[in-house]
C-alpha positions as CSV (number, residue, x, y, z in Angstrom):
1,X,55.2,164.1,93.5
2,X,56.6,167.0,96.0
3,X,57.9,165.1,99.2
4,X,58.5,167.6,102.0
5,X,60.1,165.7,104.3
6,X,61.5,162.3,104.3
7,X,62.3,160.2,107.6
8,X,64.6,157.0,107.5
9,X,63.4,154.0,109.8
10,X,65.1,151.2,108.6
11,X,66.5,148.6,110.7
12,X,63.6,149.9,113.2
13,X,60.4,147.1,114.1
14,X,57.1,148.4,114.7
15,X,55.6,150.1,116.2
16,X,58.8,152.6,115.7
17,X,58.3,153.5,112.4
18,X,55.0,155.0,112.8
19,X,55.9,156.6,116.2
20,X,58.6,158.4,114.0
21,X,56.2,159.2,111.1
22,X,53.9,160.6,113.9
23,X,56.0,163.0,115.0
24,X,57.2,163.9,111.6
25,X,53.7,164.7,110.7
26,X,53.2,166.8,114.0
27,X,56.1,169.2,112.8
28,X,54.2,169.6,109.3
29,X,51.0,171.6,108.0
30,X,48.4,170.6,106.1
31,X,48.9,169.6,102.6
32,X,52.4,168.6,103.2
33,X,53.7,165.5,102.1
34,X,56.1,162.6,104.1
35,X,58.0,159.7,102.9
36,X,58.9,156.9,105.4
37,X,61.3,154.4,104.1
38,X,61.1,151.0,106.5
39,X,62.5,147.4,106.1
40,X,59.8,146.1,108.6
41,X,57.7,144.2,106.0
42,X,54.5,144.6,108.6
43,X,54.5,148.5,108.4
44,X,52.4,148.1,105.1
45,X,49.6,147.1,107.3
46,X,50.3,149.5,110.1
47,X,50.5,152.3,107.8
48,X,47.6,151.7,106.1
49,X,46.0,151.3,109.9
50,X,48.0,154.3,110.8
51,X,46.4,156.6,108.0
52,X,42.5,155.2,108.8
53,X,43.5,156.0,112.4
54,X,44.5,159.6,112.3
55,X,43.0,160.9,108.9
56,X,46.2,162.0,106.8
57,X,46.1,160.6,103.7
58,X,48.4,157.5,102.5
59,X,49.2,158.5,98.6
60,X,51.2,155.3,98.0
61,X,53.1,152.2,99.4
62,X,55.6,150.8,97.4
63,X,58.1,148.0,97.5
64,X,61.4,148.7,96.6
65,X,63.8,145.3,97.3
66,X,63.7,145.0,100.9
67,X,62.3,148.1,101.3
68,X,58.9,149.6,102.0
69,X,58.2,153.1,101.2
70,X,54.9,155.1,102.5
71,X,53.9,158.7,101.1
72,X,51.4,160.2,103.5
73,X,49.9,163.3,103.2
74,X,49.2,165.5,106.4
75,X,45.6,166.2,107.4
């Protein structure tokens, strides 16, 4: 998978992470593709929220140790 742009918010609480990703996706066009890496264990349910919400796409959530990783696709 091509990720475009990749934003770090770990060590941030919500609803930071998906403010950042927000903006992220603002500066992006259409197709493009975002990774957010979190340690907030609720941003799997904001992101998923997040992505019903607004319309871009979420690709994939993983877990990786403490970590949370979201792949979103801009709209």
């Amino acid at each position: 998978m091509n990720i475009d742009k990749e934003i770090d918010t770990r060590g941030l609480n919500c609803p930071l992470p998906i403010l950042k990703a927000k903006k992220a996706l603002t500066d992006m066009q259409s197709g493009q593709v975002l990774q957010v890496v979190s340690t907030d264990a609720g941003s799997l349910r904001d992101f998923q929220a997040f992505a019903k919400q607004t319309g871009n796409e979420l690709i994939e959530q993983r877990t990786v140790g403490a970590e949370f990783i979201h792949v979103l696709k801009r709209r």
